[in-house]
C-alpha positions in Angstrom: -1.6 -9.9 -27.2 -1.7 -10.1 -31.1 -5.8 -8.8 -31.4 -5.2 -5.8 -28.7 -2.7 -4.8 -31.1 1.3 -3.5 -29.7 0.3 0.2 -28.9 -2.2 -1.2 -26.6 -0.5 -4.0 -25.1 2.7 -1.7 -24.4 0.1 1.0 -22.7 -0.9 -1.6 -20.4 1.7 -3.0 -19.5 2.9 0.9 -18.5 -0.1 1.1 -16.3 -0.1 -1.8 -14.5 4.0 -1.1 -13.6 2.6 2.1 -12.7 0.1 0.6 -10.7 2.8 -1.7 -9.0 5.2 1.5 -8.1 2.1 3.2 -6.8 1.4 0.3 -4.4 5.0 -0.1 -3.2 4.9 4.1 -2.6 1.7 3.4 -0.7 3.4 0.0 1.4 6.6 2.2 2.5 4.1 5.9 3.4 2.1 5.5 6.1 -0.8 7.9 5.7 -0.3 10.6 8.7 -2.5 10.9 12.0 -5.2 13.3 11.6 -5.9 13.4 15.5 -4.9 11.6 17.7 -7.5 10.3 20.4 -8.3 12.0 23.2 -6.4 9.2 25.7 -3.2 9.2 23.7 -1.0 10.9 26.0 2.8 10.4 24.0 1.8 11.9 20.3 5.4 11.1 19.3 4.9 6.7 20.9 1.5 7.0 19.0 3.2 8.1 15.5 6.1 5.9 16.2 3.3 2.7 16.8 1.5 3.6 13.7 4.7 3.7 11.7 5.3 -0.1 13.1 1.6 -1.0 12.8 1.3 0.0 8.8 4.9 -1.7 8.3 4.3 -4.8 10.0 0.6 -5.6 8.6 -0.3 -3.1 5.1 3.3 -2.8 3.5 3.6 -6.6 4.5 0.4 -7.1 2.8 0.9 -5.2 -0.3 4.9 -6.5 -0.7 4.7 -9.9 0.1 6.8 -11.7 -2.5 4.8 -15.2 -2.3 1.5 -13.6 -2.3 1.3 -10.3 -3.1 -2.4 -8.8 -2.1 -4.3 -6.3 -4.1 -5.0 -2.9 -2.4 -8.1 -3.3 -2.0 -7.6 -6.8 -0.5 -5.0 -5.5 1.6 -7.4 -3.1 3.2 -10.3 -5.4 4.0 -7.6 -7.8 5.9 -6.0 -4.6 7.8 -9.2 -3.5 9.0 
């Protein structure tokens, strides 16, 4: 902390609480359905199931208090 100097410590430690709001905003908004496939036949079950399915696997991922997982971690184990 003392060679980087306090400007650039503080503007670090700015980003990275930046980054950590960004990845909670990311946990807690799914990204939308583009399309839905061609079999789907309840568009509003399908959303409703992809709500549950980024909540209970990304957000849990990317909030976990124990172990926390970067975003791009968090990806690789969604997938």
């Amino acid at each position: 902390r003392k060679r980087l100097g306090f400007e650039v410590w503080n503007a670090f430690v700015d980003l990275k609480e930046l980054l950590d709001e960004h990845n909670r905003i990311v946990a807690c908004e799914e990204p939308p359905i583009i399309e839905h496939s061609s079999c789907c036949t309840d568009n509003t079950a399908c959303f409703i199931d992809w709500r549950q399915l980024w909540w209970n696997s990304m957000a849990r991922f990317l909030l976990d208090g124990r172990n926390p997982q970067k975003f791009y971690d968090a990806i690789e184990r969604f997938q």
